[in-house]
C-alpha positions, 0 to 999 in steps of 0.5 A: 491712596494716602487715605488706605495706607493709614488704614492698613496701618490701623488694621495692623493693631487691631487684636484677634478678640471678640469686641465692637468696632467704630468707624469713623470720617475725618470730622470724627463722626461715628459712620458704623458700629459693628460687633466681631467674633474676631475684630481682626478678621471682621475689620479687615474684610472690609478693605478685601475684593473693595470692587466687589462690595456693595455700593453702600459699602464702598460709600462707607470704605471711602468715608472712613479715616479711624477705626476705633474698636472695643475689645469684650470677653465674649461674642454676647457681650460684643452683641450687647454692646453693639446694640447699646451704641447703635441706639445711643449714636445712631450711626448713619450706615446702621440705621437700617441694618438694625432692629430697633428692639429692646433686649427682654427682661425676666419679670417676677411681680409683686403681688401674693402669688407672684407671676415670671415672665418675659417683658420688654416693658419696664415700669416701676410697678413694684415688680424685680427685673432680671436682664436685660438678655441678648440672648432670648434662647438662653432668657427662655431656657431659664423660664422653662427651667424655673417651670419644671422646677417651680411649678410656677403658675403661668395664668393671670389670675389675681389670686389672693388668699381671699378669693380662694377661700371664696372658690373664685377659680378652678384649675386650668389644663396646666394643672392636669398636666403636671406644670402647675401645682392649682394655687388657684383652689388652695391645692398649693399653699401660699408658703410653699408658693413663694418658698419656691418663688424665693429658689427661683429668685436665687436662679435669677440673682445667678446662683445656677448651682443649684439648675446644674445638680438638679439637671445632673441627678435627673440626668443620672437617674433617668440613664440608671433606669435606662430611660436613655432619650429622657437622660439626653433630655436633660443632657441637652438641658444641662449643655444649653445651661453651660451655653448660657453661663458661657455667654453671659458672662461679663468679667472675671466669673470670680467676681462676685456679689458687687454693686455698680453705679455710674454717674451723669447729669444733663441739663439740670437732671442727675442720672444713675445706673446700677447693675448687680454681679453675681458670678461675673454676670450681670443679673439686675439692671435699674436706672433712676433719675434725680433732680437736686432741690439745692445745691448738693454735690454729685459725691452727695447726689450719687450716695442718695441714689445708692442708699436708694437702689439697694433699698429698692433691690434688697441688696447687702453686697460689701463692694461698691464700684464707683466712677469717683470717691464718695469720701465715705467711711461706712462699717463693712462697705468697700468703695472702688474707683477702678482705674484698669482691669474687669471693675474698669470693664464692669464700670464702662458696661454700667456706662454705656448702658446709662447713656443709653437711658439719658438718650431715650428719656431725653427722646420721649420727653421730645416726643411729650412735648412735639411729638414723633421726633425724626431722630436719624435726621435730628441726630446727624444734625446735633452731631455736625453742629457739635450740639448739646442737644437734639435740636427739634425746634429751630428758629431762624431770623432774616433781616429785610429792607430795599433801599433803607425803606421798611426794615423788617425782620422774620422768624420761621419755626421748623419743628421735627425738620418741617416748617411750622408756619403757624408759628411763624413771626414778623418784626418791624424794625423800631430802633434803627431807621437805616439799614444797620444789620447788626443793631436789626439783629440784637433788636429782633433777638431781644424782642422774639426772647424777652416776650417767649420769658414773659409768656413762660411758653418754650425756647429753641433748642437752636437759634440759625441767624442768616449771617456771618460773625457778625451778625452771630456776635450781635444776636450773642449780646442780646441772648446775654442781656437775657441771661439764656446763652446756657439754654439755647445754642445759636449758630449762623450760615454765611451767604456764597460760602454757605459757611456755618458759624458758632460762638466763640469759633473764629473759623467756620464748622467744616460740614460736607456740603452734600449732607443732609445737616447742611440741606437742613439748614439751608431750607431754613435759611431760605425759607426765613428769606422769603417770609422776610422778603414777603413781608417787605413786599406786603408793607410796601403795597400797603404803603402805597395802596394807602398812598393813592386812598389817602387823596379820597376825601371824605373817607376814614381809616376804617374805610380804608382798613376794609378796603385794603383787607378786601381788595388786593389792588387799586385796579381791584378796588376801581374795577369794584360795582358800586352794588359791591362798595355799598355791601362793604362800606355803605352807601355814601361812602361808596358813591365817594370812592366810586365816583373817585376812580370813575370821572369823566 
């Protein structure tokens, strides 16, 4: 009851705008990310006919204790927005709501009779880009557009000066019917071919004014000839071009020709995303990845990836907006660092969208490196733990020993959530020679990491130790010893509370214990147990298997070793022919361990 009066006391303030709406639990984990028409009609539906919802929905109402909302100018920008985040957080109640696409691209190639078209692929190929557009209608109607006034050619041909001259090709029905003017047998001219491709480029970069009279005059001329279905021809054009303007605009449509770039670094890599406003729309988008050579600062950093940008785009635009001043005074450039209104808007927009990028570099870098990465399961787990990193390979350390006899120490692998255990490893305890936790724990840390250093081969994104504080601690000092706590999380999980511990935390990480994060690491917990308790197990058969051969005079280790590999068992061993015995040890040997388990 406590829970739903603080809800209705949010749903009071929320505004009857279009925009994205989060949900939140109380470890403040984003549990839904939704677009609205009307944020405050959308929200409140939710806690309306609460006995009449679906079960997930219900789950969902009971979970949520915040609601944070994004306000937007129009339903498309919301719908854009809301995808951005779904891909970037990942929020558990979406995950199978969603299509995981990715918004398309208009394409124009860079070659001497350059194509335009839709992709979802974007490389750095040479080629200009235009988008992305949530809207795919809208991204067709351009193409149509710059067909029917372009006549731009829609093969794949590799067209070139040369090849014409030499008769290569021969038109195609396109040309037959009017949409295409045969580049491809010299009946088009390459001036005139990208005399049309730069008009159509000024379309792209959002200068529509010339679609609209060009709609317009066709649309007048055909009802002066009384061509009347012709003239709703293009009337419905002209409306569905309005339509676009409408819904593609971000800010302000007053705003124009400005470039923005925002900023961010993870691990050791610098990250920019740039977006072009051309009449309040965003009409380009690029990302670009650095990584500094010395110490430059991010004012520096940022500056080179600008120089670059417009470089690469072509761009003279006299405003820039930043995230934070360059401290540059440079002949006809305007800086800005927006702190409230449509450049703050056109900032965060640039943001989000980089965010986006960081998130799906770092997932194919993973998936380079281990392959198909479980990115809800691996997600929900950073999020809990409150990680840097999406933590794909995890290592976990268990100590072992039954009466201060044979301290030994595990480590499993888990690597995309399943057990590695090719890479599993063991340890025997050499510094200590009674039961001592603490001392097994900084040893096992420091041999497992200092070997992986010295074989350059890749540390864990996450260390579990089997513990409480203090084994944590103890594992700390050696990771520190090492110089490696920047490079690799730790966290611990107490027995009977199952409480889940992180350096520098006097309390412990509060976690639903029905959650999958929790599962997770338990499975791993308990699976380092029982490779540590195996393994405990394993030397003490050995020891006294070795106990019991040691009395056989007249046999060596060697003897022994083949044995031991052999047989599981002594009653193995004394149940063995002597035909057997003399296959694996030859034949003296073998009437000596023979007639050992055999006298009268």
């Amino acid at each position: 009851m406590k829970q739903l009066d603080n809800i209705k006391k949010q749903l009071e303030h929320i505004p009857h705008q279009p925009g994205v709406y989060k949900y939140l639990d109380q470890n403040n984990t984003i549990l839904y990310v939704g677009k609205a028409k009307d944020l405050k009609k959308r929200v409140s539906s939710y806690w309306k006919n609460i006995e009449q919802a679906s079960g997930k929905i219900k789950v969902l109402i009971s979970k949520t204790v915040k609601i944070e909302y994004i306000i937007t100018n129009s339903e498309a920008d919301a719908l854009l927005l809301e995808n951005n985040l779904i891909k970037t957080l990942h929020p558990r109640y979406n995950i199978l709501l969603k299509d995981d696409k990715t918004y398309p691209w208009i394409k124009v190639t860079n070659e001497e009779f350059p194509q335009i078209f839709k992709t979802r692929l974007y490389t750095n190929d040479g080629s200009q880009y235009f988008g992305p557009y949530p809207s795919v209608t809208l991204m067709y109607l351009l193409l149509d557009l710059i067909k029917k006034l372009f006549s731009i050619r829609s093969c794949k041909l590799p067209l070139t000066e040369d090849s014409i001259s030499k008769n290569k090709f021969k038109e195609c029905l396109e040309f037959h019917i009017g949409n295409c003017l045969a580049p491809c047998v010299g009946k088009q001219t390459k001036q005139d071919y990208n005399d049309k491709i730069q008009l159509a480029l000024k379309i792209l970069k959002g200068d529509l004014k010339p679609v609209r009279d060009f709609l317009y005059d066709k649309m007048k001329e055909s009802a002066d000839k009384l061509l009347f279905e012709q003239a709703a021809f293009f009337k419905n054009k002209l409306d569905l071009l309005d339509q676009y303007q409408s819904k593609s605009i971000i800010v302000n449509p007053k705003l124009h020709d400005i470039d923005v770039f925002s900023f961010d670094q993870k691990n050791n890599l610098y990250f920019i995303n740039f977006i072009k406003i051309m009449h309040g729309s965003v009409v380009q988008s690029h990302n670009l990845t650095l990584s500094p050579q010395l110490n430059e600062s991010k004012e520096e950093i940022l500056w080179q990836g600008i120089l670059h940008i417009r470089e690469l785009f072509n761009s003279n635009s006299n405003e820039i907006v930043v995230p934070f001043n360059l401290n540059l005074n440079i002949k006809n450039i305007i800086f800005t660092v927006p702190k409230a209104g449509d450049k703050l808007k056109l900032l965060q927009l640039s943001f989000s969208n980089l965010t986006f990028f960081i998130h799906q570099y770092t997932l194919n870098k993973l998936k380079a490196n281990y392959g198909n990465v479980n990115v809800r399961l691996l997600n929900q787990v950073k999020n809990d733990l409150k990680l840097q990193n999406i933590p794909v390979r995890m290592e976990c350390f268990d100590n072992s020993h039954h009466q201060g006899d044979e301290l030994v120490a595990s480590c499993v692998v888990f690597i995309n959530g399943k057990p590695a255990k090719s890479e599993y490893r063991h340890f025997k305890i050499k510094t200590v020679d009674i039961p001592d936790d603490f001392a097994s724990m900084r040893e096992v840390i420091f041999r497992r990491y200092k070997r992986l250093l010295e074989e350059n081969k890749p540390l864990p994104h996450l260390i579990v130790i089997d513990g409480g504080k203090g084994q944590l601690s103890a594992a700390l000092e050696s990771l520190k010893i090492l110089n490696i706590t920047e490079k690799i999380e730790i966290i611990s999980i107490a027995k009977k509370l199952e409480e889940i511990y992180k350096p520098n935390d006097s309390l412990p990480l509060y976690i639903d214990k029905r959650s999958e994060t929790l599962k997770l690491i338990q499975r791993i917990r308990n699976e380092a147990h029982r490779f540590a308790i195996s393994f405990h197990r394993q030397l003490k058969l050995n020891h006294s298997f070795s106990s019991i051969l040691d009395e056989i005079s007249g046999i060596g280790n060697t003897t022994k070793t083949k044995l031991l590999k052999q047989y599981t068992s002594i009653d193995k061993i004394a149940e063995a022919s002597k035909e057997e015995l003399v296959s694996l040890i030859g034949t003296k040997r073998a009437n000596i361990v023979w007639n050992f388990f055999h006298k009268e």
